[in-house]
C-alpha positions as CSV (number, residue, x, y, z in Angstrom):
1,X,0.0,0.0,0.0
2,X,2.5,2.3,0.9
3,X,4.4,1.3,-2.2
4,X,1.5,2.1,-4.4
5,X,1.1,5.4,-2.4
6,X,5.0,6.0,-2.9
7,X,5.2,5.1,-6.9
8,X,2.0,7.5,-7.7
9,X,3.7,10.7,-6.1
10,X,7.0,10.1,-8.2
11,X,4.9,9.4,-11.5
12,X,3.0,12.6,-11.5
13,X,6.0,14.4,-12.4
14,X,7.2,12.4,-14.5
15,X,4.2,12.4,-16.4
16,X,4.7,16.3,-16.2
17,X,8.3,15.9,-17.2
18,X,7.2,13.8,-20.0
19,X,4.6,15.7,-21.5
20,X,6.6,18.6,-21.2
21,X,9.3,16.8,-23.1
22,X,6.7,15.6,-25.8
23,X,5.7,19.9,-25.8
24,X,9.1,21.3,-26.6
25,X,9.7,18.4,-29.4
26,X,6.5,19.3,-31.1
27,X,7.6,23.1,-30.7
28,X,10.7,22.2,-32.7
29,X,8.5,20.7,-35.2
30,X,5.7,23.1,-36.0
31,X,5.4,24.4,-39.4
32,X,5.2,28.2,-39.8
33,X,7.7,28.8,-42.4
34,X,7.3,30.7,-45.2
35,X,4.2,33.0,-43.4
36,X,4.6,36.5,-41.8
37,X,3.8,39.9,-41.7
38,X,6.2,41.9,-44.7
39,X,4.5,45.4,-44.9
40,X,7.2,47.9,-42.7
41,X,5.7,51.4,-40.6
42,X,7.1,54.1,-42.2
43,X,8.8,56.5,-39.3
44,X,8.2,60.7,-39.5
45,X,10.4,61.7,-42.0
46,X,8.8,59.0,-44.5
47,X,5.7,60.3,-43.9
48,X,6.6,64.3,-44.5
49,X,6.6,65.0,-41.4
50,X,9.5,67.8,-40.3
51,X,12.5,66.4,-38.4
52,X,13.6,69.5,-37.2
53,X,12.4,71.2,-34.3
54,X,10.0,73.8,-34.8
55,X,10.6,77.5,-32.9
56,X,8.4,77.7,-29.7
57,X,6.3,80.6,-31.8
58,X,5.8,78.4,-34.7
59,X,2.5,77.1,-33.2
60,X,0.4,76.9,-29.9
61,X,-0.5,74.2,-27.9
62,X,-4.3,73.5,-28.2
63,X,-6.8,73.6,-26.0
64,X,-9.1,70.5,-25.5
65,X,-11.7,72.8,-25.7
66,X,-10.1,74.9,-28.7
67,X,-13.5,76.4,-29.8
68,X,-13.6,79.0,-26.9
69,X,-11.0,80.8,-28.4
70,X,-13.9,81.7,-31.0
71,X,-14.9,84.2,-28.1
72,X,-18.9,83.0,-28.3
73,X,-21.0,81.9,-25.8
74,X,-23.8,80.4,-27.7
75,X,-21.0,78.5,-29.4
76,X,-19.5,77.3,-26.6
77,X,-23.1,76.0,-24.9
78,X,-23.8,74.1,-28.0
79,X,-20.2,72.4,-27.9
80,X,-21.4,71.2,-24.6
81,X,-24.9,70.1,-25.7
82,X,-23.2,68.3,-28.7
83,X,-20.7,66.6,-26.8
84,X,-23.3,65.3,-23.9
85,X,-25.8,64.3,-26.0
86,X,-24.6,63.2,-29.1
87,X,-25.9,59.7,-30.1
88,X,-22.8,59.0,-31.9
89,X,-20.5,59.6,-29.3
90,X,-23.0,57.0,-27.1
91,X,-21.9,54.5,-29.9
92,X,-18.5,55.2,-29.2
93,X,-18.2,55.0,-26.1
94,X,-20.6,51.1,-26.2
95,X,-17.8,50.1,-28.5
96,X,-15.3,50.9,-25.9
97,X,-17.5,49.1,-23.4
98,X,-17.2,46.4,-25.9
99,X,-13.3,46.4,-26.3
100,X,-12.6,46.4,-22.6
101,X,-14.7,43.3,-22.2
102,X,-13.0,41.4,-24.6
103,X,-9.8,42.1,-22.6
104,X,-11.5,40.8,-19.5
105,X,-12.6,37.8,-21.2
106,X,-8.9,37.4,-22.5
107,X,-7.9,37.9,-19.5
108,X,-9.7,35.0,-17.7
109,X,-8.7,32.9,-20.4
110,X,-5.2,32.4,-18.4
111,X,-6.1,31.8,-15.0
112,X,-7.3,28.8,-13.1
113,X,-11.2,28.3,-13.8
114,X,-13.3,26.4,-11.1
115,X,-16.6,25.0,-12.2
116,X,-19.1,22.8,-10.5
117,X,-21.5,20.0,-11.1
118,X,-24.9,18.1,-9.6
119,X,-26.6,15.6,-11.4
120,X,-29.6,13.5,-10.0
121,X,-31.0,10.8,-12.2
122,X,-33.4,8.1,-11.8
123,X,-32.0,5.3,-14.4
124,X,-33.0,1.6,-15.9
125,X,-29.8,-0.1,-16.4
126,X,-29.4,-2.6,-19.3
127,X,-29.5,-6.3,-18.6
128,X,-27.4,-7.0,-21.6
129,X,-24.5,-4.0,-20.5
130,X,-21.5,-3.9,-18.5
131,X,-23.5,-3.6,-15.3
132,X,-24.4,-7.1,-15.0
133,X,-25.1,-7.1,-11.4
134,X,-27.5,-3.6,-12.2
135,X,-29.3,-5.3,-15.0
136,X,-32.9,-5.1,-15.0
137,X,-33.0,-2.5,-12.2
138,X,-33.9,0.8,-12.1
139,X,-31.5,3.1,-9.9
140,X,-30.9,6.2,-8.3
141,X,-27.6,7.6,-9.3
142,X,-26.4,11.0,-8.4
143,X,-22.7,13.3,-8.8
144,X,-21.5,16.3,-7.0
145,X,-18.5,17.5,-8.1
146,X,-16.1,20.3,-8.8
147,X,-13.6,20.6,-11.6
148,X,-10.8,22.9,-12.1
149,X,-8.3,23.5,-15.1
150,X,-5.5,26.2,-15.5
151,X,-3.7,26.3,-19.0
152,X,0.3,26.6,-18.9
153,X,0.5,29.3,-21.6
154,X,4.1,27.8,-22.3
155,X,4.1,29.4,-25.3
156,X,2.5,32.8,-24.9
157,X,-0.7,32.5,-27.0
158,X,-3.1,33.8,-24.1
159,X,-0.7,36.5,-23.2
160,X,-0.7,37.5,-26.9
161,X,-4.4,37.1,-26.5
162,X,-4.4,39.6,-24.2
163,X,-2.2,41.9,-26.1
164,X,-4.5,41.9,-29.0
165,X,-7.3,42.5,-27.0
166,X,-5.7,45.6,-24.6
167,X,-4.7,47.0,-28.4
168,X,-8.3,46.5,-29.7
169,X,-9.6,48.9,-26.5
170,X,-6.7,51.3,-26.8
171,X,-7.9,51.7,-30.7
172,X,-11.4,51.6,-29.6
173,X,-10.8,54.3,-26.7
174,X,-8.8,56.9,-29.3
175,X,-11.5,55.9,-31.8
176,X,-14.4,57.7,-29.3
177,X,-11.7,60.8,-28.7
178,X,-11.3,61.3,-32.1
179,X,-15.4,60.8,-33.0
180,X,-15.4,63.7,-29.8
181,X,-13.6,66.0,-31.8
182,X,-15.2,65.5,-35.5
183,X,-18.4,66.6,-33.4
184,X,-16.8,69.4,-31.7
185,X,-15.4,70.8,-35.4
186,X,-18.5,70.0,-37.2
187,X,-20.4,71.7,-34.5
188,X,-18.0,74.8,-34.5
189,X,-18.2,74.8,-38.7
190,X,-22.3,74.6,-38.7
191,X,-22.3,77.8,-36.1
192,X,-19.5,79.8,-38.8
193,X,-22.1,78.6,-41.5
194,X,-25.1,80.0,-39.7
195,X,-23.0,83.0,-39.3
196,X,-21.8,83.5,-42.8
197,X,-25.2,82.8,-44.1
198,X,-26.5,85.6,-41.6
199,X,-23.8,88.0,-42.6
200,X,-24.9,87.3,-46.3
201,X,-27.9,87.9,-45.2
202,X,-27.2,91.7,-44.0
203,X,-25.6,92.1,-47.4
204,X,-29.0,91.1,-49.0
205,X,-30.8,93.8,-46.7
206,X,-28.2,96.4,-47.5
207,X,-28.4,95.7,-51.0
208,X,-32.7,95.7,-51.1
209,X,-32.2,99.1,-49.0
210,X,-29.8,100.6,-51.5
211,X,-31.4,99.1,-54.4
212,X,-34.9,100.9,-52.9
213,X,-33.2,104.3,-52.3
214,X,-31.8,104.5,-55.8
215,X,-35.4,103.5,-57.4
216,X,-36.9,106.8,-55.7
217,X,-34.0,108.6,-56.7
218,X,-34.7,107.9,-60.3
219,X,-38.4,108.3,-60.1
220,X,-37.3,111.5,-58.5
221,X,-35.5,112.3,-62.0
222,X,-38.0,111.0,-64.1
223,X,-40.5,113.4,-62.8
224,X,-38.4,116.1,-63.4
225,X,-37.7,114.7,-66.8
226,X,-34.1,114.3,-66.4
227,X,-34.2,110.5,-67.4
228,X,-36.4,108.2,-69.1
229,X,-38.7,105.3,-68.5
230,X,-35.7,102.9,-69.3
231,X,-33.9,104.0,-66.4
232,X,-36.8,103.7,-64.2
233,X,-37.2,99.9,-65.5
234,X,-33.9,99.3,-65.4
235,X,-33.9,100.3,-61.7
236,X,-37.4,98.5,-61.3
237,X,-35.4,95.1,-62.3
238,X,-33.5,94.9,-59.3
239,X,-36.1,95.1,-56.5
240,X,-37.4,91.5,-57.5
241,X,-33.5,90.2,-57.7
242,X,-32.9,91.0,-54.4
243,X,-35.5,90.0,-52.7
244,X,-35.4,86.4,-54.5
245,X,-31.6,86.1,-52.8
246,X,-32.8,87.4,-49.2
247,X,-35.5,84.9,-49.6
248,X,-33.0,82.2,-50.5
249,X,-30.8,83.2,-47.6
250,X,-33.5,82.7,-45.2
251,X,-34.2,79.0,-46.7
252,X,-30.5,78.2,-46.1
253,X,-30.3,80.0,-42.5
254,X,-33.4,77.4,-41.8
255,X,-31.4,74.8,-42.9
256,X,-28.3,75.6,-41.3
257,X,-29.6,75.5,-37.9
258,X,-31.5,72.1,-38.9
259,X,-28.0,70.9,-39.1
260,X,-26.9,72.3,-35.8
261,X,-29.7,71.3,-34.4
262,X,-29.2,67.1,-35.2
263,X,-25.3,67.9,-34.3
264,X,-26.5,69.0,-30.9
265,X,-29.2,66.3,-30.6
266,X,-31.5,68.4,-29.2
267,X,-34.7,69.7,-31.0
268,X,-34.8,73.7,-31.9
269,X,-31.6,74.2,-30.0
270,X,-30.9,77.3,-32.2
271,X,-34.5,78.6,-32.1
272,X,-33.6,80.3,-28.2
273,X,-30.5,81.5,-29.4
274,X,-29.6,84.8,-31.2
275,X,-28.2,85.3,-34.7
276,X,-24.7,84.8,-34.6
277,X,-22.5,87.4,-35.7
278,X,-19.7,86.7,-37.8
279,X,-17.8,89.7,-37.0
280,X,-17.4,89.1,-33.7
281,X,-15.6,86.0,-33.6
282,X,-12.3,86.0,-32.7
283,X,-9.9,84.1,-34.9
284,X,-8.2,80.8,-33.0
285,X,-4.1,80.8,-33.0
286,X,-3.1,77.8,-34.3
287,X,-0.1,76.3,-36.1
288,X,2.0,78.4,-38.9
289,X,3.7,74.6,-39.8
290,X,3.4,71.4,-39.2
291,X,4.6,70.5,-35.9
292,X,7.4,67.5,-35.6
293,X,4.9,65.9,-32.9
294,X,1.9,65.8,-35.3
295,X,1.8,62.0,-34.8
296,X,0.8,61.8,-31.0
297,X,-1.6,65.0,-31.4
298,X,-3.9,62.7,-33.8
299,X,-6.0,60.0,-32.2
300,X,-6.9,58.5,-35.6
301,X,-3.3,57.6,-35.9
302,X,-3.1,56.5,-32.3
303,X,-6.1,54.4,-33.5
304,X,-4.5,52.5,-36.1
305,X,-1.1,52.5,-34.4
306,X,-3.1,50.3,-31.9
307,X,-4.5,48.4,-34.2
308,X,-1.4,47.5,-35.9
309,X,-0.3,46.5,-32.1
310,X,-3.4,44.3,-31.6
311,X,-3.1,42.6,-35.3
312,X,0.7,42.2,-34.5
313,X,-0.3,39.9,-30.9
314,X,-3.2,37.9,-33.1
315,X,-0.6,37.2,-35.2
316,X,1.5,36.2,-32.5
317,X,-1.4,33.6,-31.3
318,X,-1.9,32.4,-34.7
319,X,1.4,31.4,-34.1
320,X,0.9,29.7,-31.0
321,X,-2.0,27.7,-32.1
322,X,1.1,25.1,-33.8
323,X,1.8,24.5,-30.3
324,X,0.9,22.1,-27.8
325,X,-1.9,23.6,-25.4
326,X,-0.9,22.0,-22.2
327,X,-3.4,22.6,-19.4
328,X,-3.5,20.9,-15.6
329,X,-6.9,19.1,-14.8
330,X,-8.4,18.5,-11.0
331,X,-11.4,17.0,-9.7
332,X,-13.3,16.6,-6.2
333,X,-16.4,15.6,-5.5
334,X,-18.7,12.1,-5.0
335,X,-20.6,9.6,-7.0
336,X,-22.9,7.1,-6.1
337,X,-26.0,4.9,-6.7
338,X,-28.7,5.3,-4.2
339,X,-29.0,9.3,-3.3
340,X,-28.7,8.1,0.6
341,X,-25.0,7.4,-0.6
342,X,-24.1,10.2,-2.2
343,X,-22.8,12.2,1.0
344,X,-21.2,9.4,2.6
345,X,-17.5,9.0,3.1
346,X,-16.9,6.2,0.4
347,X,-18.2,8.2,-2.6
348,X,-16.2,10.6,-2.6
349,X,-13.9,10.5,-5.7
350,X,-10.6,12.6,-6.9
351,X,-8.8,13.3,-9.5
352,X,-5.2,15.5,-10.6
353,X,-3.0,15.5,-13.8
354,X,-1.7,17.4,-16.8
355,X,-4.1,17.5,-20.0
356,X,-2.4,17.9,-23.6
357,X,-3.6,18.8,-26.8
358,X,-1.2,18.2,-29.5
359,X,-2.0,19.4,-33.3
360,X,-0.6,16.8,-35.7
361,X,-2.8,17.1,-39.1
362,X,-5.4,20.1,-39.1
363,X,-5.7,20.0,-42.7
364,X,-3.8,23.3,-43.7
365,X,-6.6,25.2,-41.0
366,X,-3.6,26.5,-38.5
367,X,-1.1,27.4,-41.7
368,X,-4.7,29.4,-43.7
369,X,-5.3,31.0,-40.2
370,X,-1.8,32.3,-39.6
371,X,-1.6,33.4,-43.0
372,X,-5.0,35.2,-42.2
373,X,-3.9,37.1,-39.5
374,X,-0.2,38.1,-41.2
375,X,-2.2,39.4,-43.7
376,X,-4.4,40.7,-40.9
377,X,-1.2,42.5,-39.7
378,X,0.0,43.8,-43.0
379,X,-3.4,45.8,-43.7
380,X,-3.1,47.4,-40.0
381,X,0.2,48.7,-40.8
382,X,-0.2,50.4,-44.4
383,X,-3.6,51.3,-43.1
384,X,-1.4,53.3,-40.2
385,X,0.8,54.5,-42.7
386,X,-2.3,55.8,-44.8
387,X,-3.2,57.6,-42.0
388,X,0.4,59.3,-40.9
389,X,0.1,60.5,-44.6
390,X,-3.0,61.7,-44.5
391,X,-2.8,63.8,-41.6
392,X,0.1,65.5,-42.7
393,X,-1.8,66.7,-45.8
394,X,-4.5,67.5,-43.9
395,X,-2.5,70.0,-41.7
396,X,-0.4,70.8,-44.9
397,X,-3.3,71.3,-46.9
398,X,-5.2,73.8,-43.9
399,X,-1.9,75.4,-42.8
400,X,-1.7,76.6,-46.3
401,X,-5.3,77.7,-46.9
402,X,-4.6,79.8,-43.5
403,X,-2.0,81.7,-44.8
404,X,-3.9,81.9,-48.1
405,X,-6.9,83.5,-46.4
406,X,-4.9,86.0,-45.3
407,X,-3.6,87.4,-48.1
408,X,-6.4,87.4,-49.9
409,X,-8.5,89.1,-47.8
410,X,-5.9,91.7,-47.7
411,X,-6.0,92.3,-51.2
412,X,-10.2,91.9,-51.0
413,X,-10.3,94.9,-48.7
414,X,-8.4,97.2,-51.1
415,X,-10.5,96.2,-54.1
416,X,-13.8,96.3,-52.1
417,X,-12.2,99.8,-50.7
418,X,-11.8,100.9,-54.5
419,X,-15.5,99.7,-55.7
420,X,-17.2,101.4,-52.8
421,X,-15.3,104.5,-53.9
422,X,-16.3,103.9,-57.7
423,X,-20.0,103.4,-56.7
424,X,-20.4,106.6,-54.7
425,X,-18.7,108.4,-57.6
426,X,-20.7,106.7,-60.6
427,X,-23.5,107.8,-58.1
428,X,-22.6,111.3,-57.8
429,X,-21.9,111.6,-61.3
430,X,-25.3,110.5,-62.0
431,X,-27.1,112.7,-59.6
432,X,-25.2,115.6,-61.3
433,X,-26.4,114.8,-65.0
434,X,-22.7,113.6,-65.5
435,X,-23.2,110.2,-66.2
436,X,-25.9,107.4,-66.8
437,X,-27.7,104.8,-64.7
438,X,-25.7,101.9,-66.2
439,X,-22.7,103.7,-65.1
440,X,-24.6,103.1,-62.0
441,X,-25.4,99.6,-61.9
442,X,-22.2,98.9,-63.0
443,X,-20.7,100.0,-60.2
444,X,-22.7,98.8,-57.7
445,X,-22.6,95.3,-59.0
446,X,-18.9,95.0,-57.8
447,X,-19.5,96.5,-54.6
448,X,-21.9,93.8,-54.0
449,X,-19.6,91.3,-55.0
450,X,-16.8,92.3,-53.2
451,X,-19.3,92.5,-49.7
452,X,-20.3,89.2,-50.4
453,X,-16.7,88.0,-51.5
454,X,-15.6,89.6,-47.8
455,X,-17.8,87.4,-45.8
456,X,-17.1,84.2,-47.6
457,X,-13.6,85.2,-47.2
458,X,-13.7,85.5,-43.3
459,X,-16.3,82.7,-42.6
460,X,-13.1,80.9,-44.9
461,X,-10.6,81.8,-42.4
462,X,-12.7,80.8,-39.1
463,X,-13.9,77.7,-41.2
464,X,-9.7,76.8,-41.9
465,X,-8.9,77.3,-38.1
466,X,-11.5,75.1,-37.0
467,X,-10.3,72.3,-39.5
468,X,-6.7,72.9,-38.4
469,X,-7.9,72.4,-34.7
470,X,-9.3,69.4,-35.8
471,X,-6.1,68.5,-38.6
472,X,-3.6,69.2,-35.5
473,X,-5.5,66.7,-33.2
474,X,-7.8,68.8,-31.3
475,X,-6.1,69.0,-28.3
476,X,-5.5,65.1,-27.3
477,X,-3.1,65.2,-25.5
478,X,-2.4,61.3,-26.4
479,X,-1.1,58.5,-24.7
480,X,2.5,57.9,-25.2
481,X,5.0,60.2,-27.1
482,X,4.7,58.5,-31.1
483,X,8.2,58.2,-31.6
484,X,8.3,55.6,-28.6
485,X,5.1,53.7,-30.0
486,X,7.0,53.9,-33.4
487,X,9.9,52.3,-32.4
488,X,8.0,49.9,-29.8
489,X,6.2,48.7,-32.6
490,X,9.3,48.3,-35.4
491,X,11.1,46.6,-32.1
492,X,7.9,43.8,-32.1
493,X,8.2,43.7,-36.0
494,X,12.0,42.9,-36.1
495,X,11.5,40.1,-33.3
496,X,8.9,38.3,-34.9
């Protein structure tokens, strides 16, 4: 007995030691050759962005909550609105609910898991079975038991597991930041719409006011028989023109603040507040170049910089999967026939011992997976470098319409400067018997379109600061400098 008791404590390790053995053989012949990730993250200077370091006036740090540089109350309230309410954002922030349970359930994956049992059944056994002696009767039977397993990740796949996972919510959670600030810039770029549109608006007023002022003047001269009925039509013509544009401004005002009322998510949002005015809101200082530290200011490219961390780790797992799983099994509990024996002393039953699962022919499924998830890997990483590209042109493309904005509204003020002076000459000159009524019309036609030109202009340059805000990462402050992911993530590439 004591022998018995003796030689099963000295063969449970070596049945560990064996299987063991049997595990790092099989690793030495697992067949992943040929299939891996190729596609190489391009670092900064690739990607256009500058590798020298910018003067500390070159640009200012952004404000999380950039769009109070605008200088606008109402603006600001309806960030807030947007921001709290937005459905999208809800969706967001379920998918980062989402992510974050997927880690826990990787997670559990790798620790010991306890389950239990009871089963209570009333049974005919077979006379023609192995329970002879049973055969014929019917019995009570019964089980209570508890099992417990914990895999020996000897070969990293539920670590990589969890890897893939923790990238997956790290994506997920940069994904909802950069979701918060598309709605904060569409919010701010609907509010300089409404603005513009209001502004253009005036211009319509003006011009029905001025256009009504000059149609008494020339009735005033046709009376006196100092012009004809051709100037008084000619003058007529205009009235109607105008007021089809102010009525066509007021459709698109309506519309505007449709759209910043569904931005806001909540119903006539706009209808308490006033008009904005597009004159008073302040421009935003923002970048004059493209900052060397673009790449941890964006969380898209955070985003897919995680995901090419998370597709990196299922690769890894892919990879595991061609080795043995090796997991330590235990049970406790009883069995019995007769439910008045289930409880007593001589049912109970035990069990403890090492479990392996060894693949030997899957058909080509683990080599198609891997392959899969390689593939997998290589999509995540030019998808990243789309991305770096992409927001450098972005913020190359808005820096450059700032800078563009500005001179061109310098040189709109001087022309608009120069047709205001023609039209109040031409106007004078027409008064005085000096010159006609086209002469007139002529002139006021580019004073109109330079007003006009002149709000579009500035509603430009507020619209361009908001998309830079946006192009320049919106004040994320981000989770790691991106040089260090960079190289964290060509370090992971150049191991596997």
């Amino acid at each position: 007995m004591s022998f018995s008791s003796t030689q099963g404590r000295v063969a449970g390790p070596a049945l560990m030691a064996a299987s063991l053995a049997i595990a790092v053989l099989a690793a030495g012949c697992a067949d992943t050759a040929g299939i891996a990730s190729h596609a190489r993250i391009r670092d900064a200077a690739e990607a256009g962005v500058p590798a020298a370091a910018p003067q500390p006036n070159d640009f200012a740090q952004i404000d999380a909550q950039w769009w109070r540089a605008f200088g606008d109350s109402q603006l600001d309230a309806l960030e807030q609105q947007a921001l709290a309410a937005s459905p999208s954002l809800q969706v967001a922030q379920a998918r980062v609910a989402k992510a974050l349970a997927a880690t826990g359930v990787a997670e559990a994956a790798g620790r010991p898991q306890l389950s239990g049992d009871a089963q209570l059944l009333r049974q005919r056994y077979s006379e023609n079975y192995i329970y002879s002696s049973l055969g014929g009767t019917v019995q009570e039977n019964g089980t209570l038991q508890l099992n417990g397993s914990w895999e020996l990740d000897f070969f990293g796949r539920n670590r990589a597991a969890i890897q893939a996972a923790v990238g997956s919510a790290r994506a997920a959670e940069a994904d909802a930041q950069a979701a918060r600030i598309l709605l904060a810039t569409n919010v701010a770029r609907s509010y300089i719409q409404w603005a513009r549109l209001e502004a253009q608006r005036d211009v319509a007023r003006r011009t029905l006011a001025q256009r009504e002022e000059t149609l008494r003047l020339v009735r005033d001269r046709v009376s006196a028989g100092l012009d004809t009925q051709l100037e008084q039509r000619q003058s007529e013509g205009g009235l109607p023109e105008a007021r089809q544009q102010l009525e066509a401004l007021n459709e698109q005002i309506e519309n505007a603040r449709h759209a910043l009322d569904a931005l806001v998510a909540v119903p006539d949002a706009t209808a308490r507040l006033a008009a904005p005015s597009l004159a008073a809101l302040q421009p935003v200082p923002l970048a004059t170049q493209i900052p060397t530290d673009l790449l941890a200011r964006r969380p898209d490219v955070a985003a897919a910089r995680w995901r090419v961390e998370a597709a990196a780790r299922d690769e890894d797992r892919a990879r595991a999967e061609f080795y043995p799983n090796i997991n330590l099994t235990a049970f406790v509990g009883t069995q019995a026939i007769g439910f008045d024996n289930l409880l007593k002393s001589g049912s109970r039953q035990w069990g403890v011992g090492p479990a392996l699962h060894l693949p030997i022919f899957e058909g080509g499924r683990l080599r198609a997976n891997l392959g899969g998830k390689a593939a997998d890997h290589d999509a995540a990483i030019e998808s990243y470098n789309g991305a770096v590209i992409d927001a450098v042109h972005e913020v190359a493309d808005q820096v450059s319409s700032v800078r563009s904005i500005g001179r061109q509204q310098a040189e709109q003020r001087s022309a608009q400067r120069s047709a205001e002076d023609a039209y109040q000459i031409a106007l004078q000159r027409y008064q005085a018997g000096l010159g006609t009524y086209l002469n007139v019309l002529t002139a006021e036609t580019a004073v109109l379109s330079q007003r006009r030109q002149a709000v579009d202009l500035a509603a430009r340059a507020l619209d361009t600061q908001a998309s830079l805000a946006r192009a320049l990462g919106g004040g994320w402050a981000g989770d790691a400098p991106a040089a260090a992911q960079a190289a964290a993530l060509n370090e992971s590439a150049a191991v596997r």
